[in-house]
ZAMARDO-28435 format. One line per field, with one value per residue (C-alpha): residue number from 1; x, y, z; residue in three letters. Coordinates in nm, 3 decimals. Example, Ala and Ser with C-alpha at 12.3 -4.5 7.8 and 13.67 -1.06 7.14 Angstrom:
<pts>
pos: (1  2);
xx: (1.230  1.367);
yy: (-0.450  -0.106);
zz: (0.780  0.714);
code: (Ala  Ser);
</pts>
This chain:
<pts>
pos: (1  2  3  4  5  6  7  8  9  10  11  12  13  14  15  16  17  18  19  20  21  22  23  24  25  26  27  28  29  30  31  32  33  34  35  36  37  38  39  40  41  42  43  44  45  46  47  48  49  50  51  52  53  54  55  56  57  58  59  60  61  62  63  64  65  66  67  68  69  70  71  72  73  74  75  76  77  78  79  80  81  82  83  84  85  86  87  88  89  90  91  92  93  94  95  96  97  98  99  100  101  102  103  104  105  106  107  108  109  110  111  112  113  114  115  116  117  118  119  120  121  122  123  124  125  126  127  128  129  130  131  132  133  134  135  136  137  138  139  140  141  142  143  144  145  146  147  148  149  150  151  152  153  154  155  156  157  158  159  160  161  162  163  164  165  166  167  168  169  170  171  172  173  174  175  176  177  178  179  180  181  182  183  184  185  186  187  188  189  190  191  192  193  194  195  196  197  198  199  200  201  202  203  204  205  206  207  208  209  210  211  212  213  214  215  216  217  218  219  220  221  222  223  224  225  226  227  228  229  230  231  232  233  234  235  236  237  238  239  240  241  242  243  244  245  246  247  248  249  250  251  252  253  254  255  256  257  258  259  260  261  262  263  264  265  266  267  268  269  270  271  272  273  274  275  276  277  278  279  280  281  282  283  284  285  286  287  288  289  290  291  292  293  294  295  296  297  298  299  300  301  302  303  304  305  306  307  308  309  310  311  312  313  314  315  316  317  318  319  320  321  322  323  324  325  326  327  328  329  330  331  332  333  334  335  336  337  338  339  340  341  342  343  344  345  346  347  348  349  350  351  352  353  354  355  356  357  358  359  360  361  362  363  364  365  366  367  368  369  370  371  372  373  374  375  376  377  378  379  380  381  382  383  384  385  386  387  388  389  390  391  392  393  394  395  396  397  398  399  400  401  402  403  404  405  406  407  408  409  410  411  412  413  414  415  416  417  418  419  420  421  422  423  424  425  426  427  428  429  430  431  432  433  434  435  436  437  438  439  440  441  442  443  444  445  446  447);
xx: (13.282  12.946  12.980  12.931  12.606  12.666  12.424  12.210  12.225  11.961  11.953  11.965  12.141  12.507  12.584  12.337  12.473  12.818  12.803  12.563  12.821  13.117  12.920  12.825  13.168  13.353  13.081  13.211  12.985  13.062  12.831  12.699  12.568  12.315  12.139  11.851  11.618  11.656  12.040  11.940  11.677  11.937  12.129  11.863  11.811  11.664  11.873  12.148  12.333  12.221  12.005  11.837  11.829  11.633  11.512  11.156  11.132  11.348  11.353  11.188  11.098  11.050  11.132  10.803  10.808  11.180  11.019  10.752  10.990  11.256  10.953  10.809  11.156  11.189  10.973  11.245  11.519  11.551  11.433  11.507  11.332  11.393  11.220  11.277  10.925  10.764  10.472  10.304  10.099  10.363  10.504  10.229  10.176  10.552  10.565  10.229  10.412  10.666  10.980  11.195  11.238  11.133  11.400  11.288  11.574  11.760  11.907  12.232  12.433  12.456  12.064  12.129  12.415  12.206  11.906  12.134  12.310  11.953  11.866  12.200  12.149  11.797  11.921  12.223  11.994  11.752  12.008  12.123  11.813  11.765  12.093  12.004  11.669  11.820  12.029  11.771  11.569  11.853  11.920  11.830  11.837  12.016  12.121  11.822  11.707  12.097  12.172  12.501  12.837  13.036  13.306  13.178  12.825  12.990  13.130  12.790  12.612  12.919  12.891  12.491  12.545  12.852  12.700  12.284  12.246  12.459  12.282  12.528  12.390  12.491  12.519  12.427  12.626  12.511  12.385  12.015  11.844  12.125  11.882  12.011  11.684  11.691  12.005  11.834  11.506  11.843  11.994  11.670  11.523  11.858  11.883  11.768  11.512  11.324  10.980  10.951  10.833  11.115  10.988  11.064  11.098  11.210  11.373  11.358  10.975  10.868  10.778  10.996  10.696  10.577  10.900  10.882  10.529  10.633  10.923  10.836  10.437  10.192  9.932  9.607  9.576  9.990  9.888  9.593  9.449  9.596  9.278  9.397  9.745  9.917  10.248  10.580  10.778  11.047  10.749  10.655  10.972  11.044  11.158  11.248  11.444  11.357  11.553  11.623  11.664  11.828  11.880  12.143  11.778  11.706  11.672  11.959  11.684  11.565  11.948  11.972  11.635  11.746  12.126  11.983  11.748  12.068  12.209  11.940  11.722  11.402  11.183  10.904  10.615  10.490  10.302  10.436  10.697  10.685  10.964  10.916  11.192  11.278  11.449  11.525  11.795  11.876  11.968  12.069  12.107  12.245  12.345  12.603  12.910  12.808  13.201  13.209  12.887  13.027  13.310  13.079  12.858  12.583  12.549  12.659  12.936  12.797  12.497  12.769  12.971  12.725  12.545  12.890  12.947  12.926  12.928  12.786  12.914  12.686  12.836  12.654  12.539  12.806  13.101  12.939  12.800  12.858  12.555  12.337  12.226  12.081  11.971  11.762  11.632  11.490  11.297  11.178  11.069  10.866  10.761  10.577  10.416  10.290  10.137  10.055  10.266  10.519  10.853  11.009  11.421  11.636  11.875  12.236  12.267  11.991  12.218  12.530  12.307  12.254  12.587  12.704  12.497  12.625  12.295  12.266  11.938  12.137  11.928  11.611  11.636  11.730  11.385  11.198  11.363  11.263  10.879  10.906  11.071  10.771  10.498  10.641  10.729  11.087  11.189  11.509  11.713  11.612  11.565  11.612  12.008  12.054  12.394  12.496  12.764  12.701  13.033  13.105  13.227  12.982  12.850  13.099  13.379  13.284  13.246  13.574  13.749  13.608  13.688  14.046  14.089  13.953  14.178  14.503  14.447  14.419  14.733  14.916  14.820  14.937  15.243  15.156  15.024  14.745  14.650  14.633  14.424  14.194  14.150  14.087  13.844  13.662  13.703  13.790  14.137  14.035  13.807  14.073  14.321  14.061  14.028  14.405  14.421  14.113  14.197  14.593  14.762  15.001  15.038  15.384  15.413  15.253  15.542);
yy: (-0.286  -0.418  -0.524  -0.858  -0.849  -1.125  -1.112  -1.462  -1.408  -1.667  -1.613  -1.876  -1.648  -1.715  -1.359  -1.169  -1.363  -1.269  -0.956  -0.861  -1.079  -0.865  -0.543  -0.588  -0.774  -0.440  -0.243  -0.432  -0.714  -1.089  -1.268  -1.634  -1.734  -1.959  -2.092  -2.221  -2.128  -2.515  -2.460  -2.124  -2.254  -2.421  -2.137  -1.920  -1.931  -1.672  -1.430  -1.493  -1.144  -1.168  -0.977  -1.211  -1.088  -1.329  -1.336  -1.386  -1.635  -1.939  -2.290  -2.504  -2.315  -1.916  -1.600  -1.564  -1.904  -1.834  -1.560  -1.711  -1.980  -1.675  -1.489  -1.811  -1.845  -1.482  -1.234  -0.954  -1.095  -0.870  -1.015  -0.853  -0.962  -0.873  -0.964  -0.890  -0.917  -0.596  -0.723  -0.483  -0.743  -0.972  -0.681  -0.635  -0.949  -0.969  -0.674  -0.770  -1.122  -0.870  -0.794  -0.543  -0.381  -0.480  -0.373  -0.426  -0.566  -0.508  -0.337  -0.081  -0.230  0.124  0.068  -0.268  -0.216  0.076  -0.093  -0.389  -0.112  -0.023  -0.350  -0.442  -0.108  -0.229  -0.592  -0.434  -0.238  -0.481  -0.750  -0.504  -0.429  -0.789  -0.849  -0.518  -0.637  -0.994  -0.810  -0.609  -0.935  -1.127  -0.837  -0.904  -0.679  -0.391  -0.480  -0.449  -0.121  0.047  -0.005  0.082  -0.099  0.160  0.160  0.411  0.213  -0.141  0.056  0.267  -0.088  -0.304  -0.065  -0.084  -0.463  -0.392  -0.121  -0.233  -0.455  -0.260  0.057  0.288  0.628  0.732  1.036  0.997  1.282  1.331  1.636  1.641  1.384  1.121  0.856  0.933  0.813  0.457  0.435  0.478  0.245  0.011  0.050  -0.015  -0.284  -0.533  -0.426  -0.579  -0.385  -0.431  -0.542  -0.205  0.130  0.358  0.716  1.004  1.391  1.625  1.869  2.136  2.109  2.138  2.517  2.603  2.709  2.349  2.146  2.067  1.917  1.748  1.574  1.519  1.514  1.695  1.625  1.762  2.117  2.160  2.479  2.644  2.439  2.111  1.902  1.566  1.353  1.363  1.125  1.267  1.116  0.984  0.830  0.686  0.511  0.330  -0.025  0.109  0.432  0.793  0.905  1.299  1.454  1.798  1.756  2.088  2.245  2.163  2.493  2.525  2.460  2.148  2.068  2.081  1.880  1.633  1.551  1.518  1.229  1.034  1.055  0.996  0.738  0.973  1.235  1.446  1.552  1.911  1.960  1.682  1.634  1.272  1.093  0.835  0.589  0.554  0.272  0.406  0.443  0.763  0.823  1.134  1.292  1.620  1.794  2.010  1.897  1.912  1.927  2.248  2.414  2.283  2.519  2.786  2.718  2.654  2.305  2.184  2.007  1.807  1.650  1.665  1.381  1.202  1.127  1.124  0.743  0.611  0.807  0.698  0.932  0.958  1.016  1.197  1.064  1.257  1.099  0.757  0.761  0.410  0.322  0.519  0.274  0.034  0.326  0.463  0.156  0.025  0.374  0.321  -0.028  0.073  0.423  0.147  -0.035  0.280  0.420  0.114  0.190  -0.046  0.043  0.226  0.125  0.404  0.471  0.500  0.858  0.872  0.693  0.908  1.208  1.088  0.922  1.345  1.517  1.720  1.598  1.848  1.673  1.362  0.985  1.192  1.359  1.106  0.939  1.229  1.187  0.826  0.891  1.136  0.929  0.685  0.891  0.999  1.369  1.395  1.395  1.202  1.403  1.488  1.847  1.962  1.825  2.139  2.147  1.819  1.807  1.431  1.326  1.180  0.817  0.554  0.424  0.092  0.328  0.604  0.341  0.153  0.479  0.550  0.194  0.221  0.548  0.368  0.089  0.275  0.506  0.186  0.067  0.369  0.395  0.040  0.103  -0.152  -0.462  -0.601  -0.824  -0.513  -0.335  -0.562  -0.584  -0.282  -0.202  -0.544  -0.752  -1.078  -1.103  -1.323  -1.055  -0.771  -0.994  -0.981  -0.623  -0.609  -0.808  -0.625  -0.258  -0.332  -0.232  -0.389  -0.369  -0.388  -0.039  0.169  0.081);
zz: (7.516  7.585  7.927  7.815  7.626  7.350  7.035  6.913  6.510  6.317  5.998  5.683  5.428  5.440  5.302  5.503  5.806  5.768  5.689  5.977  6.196  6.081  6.153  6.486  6.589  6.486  6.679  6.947  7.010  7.119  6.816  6.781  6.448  6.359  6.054  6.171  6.491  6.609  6.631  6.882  7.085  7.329  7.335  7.571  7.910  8.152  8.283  7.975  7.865  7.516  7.256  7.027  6.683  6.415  6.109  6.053  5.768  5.833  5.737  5.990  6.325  6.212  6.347  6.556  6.683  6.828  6.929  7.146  7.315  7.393  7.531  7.710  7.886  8.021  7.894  7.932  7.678  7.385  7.089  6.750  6.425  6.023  5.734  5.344  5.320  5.459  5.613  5.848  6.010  6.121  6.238  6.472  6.545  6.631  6.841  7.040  7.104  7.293  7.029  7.117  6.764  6.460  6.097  5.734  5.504  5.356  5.628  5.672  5.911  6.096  6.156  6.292  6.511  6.647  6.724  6.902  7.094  7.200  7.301  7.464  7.711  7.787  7.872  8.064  8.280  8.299  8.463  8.661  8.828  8.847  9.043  9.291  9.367  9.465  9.683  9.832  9.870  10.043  10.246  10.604  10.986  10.983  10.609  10.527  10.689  10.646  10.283  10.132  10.009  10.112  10.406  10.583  10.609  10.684  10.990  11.034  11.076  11.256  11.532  11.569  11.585  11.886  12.086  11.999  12.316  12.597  12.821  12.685  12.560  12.209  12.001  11.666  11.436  11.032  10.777  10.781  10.566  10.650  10.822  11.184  11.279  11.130  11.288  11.633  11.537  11.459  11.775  11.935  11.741  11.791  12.164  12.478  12.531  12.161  12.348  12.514  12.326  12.092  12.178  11.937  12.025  11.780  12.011  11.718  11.668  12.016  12.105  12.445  12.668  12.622  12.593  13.002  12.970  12.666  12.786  13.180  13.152  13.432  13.701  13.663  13.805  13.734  13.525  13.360  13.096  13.291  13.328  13.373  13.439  13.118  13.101  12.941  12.687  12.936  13.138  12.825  12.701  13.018  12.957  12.633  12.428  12.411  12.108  12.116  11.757  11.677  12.076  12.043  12.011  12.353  12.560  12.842  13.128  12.997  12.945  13.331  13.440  13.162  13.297  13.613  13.500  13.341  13.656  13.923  13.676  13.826  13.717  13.874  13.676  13.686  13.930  14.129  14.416  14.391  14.249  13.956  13.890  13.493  13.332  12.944  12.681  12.585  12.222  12.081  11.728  11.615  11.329  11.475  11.634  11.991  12.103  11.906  12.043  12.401  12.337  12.256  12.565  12.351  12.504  12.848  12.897  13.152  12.954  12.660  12.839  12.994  12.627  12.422  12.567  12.242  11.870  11.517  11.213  10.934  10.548  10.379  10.024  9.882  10.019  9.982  9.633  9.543  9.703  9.509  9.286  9.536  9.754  9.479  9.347  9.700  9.712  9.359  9.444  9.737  9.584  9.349  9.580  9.786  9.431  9.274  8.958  8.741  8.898  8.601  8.526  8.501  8.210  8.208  8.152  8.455  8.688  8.633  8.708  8.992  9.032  8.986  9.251  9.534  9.717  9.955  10.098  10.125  10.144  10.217  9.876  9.680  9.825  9.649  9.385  9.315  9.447  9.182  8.903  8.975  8.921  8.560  8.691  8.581  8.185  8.057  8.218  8.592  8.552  8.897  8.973  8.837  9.004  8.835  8.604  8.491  8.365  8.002  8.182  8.213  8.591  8.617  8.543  8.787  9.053  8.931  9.001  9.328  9.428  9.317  9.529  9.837  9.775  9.669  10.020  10.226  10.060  10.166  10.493  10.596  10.371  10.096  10.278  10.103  10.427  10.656  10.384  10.314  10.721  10.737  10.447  10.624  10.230  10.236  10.110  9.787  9.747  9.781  9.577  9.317  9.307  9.301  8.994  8.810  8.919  8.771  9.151  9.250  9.666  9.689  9.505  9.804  10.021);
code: (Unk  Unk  Unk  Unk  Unk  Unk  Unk  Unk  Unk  Unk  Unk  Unk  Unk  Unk  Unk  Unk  Unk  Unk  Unk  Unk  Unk  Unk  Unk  Unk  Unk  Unk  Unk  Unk  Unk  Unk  Unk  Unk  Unk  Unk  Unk  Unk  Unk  Unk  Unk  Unk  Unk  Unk  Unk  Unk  Unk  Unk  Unk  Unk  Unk  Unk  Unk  Unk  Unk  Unk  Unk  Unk  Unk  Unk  Unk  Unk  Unk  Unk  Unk  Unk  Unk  Unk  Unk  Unk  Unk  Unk  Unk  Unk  Unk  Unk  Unk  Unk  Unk  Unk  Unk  Unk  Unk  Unk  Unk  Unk  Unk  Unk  Unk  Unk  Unk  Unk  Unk  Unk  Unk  Unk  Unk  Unk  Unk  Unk  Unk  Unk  Unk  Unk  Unk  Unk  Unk  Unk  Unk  Unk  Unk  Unk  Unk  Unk  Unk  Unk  Unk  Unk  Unk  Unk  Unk  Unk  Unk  Unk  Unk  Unk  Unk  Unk  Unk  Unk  Unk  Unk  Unk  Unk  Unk  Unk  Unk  Unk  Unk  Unk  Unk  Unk  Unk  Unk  Unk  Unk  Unk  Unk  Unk  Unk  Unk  Unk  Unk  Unk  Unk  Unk  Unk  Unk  Unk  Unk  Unk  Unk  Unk  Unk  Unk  Unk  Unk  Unk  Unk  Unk  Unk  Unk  Unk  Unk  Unk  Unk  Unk  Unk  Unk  Unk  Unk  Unk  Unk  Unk  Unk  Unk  Unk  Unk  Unk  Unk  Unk  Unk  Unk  Unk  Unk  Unk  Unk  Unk  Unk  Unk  Unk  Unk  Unk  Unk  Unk  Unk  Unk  Unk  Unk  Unk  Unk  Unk  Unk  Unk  Unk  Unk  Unk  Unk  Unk  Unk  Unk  Unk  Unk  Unk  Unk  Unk  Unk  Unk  Unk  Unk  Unk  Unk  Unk  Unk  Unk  Unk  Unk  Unk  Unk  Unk  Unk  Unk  Unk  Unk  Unk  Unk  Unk  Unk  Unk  Unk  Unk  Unk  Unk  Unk  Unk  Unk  Unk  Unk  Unk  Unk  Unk  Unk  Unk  Unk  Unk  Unk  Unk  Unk  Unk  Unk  Unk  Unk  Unk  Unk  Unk  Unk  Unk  Unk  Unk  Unk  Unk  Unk  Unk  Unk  Unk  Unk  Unk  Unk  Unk  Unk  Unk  Unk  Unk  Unk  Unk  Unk  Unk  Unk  Unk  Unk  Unk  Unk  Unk  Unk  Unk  Unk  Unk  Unk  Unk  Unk  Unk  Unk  Unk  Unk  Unk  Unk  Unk  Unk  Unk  Unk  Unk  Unk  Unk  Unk  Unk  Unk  Unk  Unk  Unk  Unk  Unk  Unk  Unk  Unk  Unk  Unk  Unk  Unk  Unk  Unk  Unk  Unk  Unk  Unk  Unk  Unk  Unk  Unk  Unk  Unk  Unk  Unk  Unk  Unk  Unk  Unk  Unk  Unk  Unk  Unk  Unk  Unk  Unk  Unk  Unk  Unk  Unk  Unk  Unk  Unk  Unk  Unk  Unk  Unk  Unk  Unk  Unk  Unk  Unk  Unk  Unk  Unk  Unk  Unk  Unk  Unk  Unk  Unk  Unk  Unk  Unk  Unk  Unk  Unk  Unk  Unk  Unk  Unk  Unk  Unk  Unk  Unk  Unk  Unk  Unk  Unk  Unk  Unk  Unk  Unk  Unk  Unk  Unk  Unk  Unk  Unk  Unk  Unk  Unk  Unk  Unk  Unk  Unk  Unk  Unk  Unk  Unk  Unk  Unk  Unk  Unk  Unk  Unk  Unk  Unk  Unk  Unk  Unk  Unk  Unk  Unk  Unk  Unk  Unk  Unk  Unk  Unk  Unk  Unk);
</pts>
């Protein structure tokens, strides 16, 4: 009920001990009882799922000395402390030595199964955080810069890794905000030609008077205002990859000039008649579906199917929200860094906001979002998912039922067999057996 957060309970009075044992097992906690702090000191390690919760004056070692050995292990365990005495400068001293809460007895059990319940979130998060920043840590390549657990982003980065070090051209297809531009620094960075220079052009922001110049360069004296030799982005990414975003911006003309380039591997400059041989890999990213627009001649077909070798689909965040969590906590970690600030943990009730958006400005919101959770600008609740209906059920079950959907559909589609499901979700089978056994399917009933 706790997701396995146990409770430590030291404390020398056999009556108080049971009793606050009883009241915190029917709360739903796993409790281990002590009478003495010598009996608990063994008990705590770093990293342990626990809440300490002590009293102060024991026989032997006392409450504040636990205290400082708990603390002197890992400085982040919960440690709760009582006293019948009411002293207000232990209590200070106790919470300066880095207690988590601090009760006066005697004590309603109500008060002290909320104030565990407090403590037990904090130490949930906290390990949590823990676990995601090991990941992010071991996380290497184009794990590492394309984060996600998600299907759809084990495929996303198996077919960087397939297609990275080959010459063909590839489209890359996603909403805005989706990261279609890591995915071409990917593409670049694991291919061949790595050494040479990744040149971007954001077909959309170029005005269409100086797209030409832009793309193909000049000679001096090509045009008024043309002083000297300036080189064009193709010039610029030989030996390397010109990368053409929102390329369904492109005007027709350039269209034209462009194909022609793919095909004859030269380019003129304005101005020029000489021809200049060009050795560069031509990635492209759009947010419309260039087949459509083809349709519509909006887009040639010609320059259509001579860059549609190869395509990359981007989810959006929506339809991939199990990575959330380790999305948003890499942008939190470096939103940090950049502004020198503790990286703040974010409740549960936090998460399943976020866990609810429609996210409309997909991976490149959710970035905001954490630079502005950093910098102390959003409340408890984040104020501007004003769409979000953040659901009653806690994150782990959220993502439990999302992963049982995926799961149960994979089932279906290969008729019940758990090996060709697991294939083709890429999980180990162990792993998928696991699952199985966890999520309560049983394979056999999709046939």
């Amino acid at each position: 009920m706790h997701d396995g957060i146990k409770v430590l309970l030291v404390e020398d009075d056999a009556a108080v001990r049971i009793g606050s044992e009883q009241a915190l097992q029917l709360a739903g906690f796993t409790v281990e009882s002590f009478e003495s702090a010598e009996g608990a000191l063994a008990h705590i390690s770093a990293g342990m799922p626990a809440v300490v919760v002590t009293d102060v004056r024991l026989p032997g070692i006392d409450g504040l000395a636990l205290l400082r050995h708990a603390m002197g292990v890992e400085a982040e365990l919960p440690v709760i402390l009582a006293t019948g005495h009411g002293d207000i400068t232990m209590a200070v001293e106790a919470m300066r030595a880095g207690a988590y809460d601090f009760i006066e007895k005697p004590f309603p059990s109500e008060h002290l199964v909320e104030v565990v319940g407090r403590a037990a979130e904090k130490r949930r998060l906290t390990l949590e955080l823990a676990d995601l920043r090991n990941q992010l840590k071991s996380r290497a390549g184009v794990e590492a810069t394309l984060l996600g657990h998600s299907p759809a982003m084990e495929q996303v980065r198996r077919t960087i890794l397939d297609i990275a070090n080959t010459t063909v051209n590839v489209v890359i297809h996603g909403e805005t905000g989706t990261g279609k531009e890591l995915v071409a620094r990917s593409l670049h960075e694991h291919s061949m030609r790595s050494e040479g220079r990744f040149v971007a052009v954001n077909c959309g922001g170029v005005p269409e008077q100086l797209f030409e110049s832009e793309i193909f360069g000049y000679e001096a004296g090509a045009f008024t205002g043309a002083a000297k030799r300036r080189i064009g982005k193709i010039e610029w990414a030989n030996q390397g990859t010109l990368f053409l975003d929102e390329i369904e911006s492109m005007p027709v003309a350039l269209q034209v000039k462009l194909l022609r380039v793919l095909q004859e591997r030269k380019f003129e400059r304005l101005g020029s008649n000489e021809l200049i041989p060009v050795d560069c890999r031509v990635l492209a990213a759009s947010q419309s579906d260039l087949g459509e627009l083809v349709a519509q001649q909006r887009f040639r077909s010609d320059l259509y199917y001579r860059l549609n070798v190869a395509v990359i689909e981007l989810p959006p965040l929506r339809e991939r929200r199990e990575d959330i969590p380790i999305l948003f906590e890499r942008f939190v970690l470096d939103a940090a860094s950049r502004f020198g600030r503790e990286a703040p943990i974010a409740s549960s009730a936090q998460l399943s906001e976020l866990m609810a958006y429609a996210w409309p400005g997909n991976v490149r919101e959710l970035h905001n979002v954490a630079d502005r959770f950093v910098l102390g600008l959003l409340g408890e609740q984040f104020k501007l998912l004003k769409d979000a209906q953040p659901p009653a059920r806690t994150l782990a079950e959220q993502v439990a039922q999302f992963e049982r959907a995926v799961i149960e559909n994979a089932l279906r589609r290969h008729h019940g067999s758990a090996a060709a499901a697991s294939e083709a979700l890429g999980m180990p089978k162990k792993t998928f057996y696991d699952k199985l056994h966890r999520l309560n399917l049983v394979a056999e009933d999709f046939r």
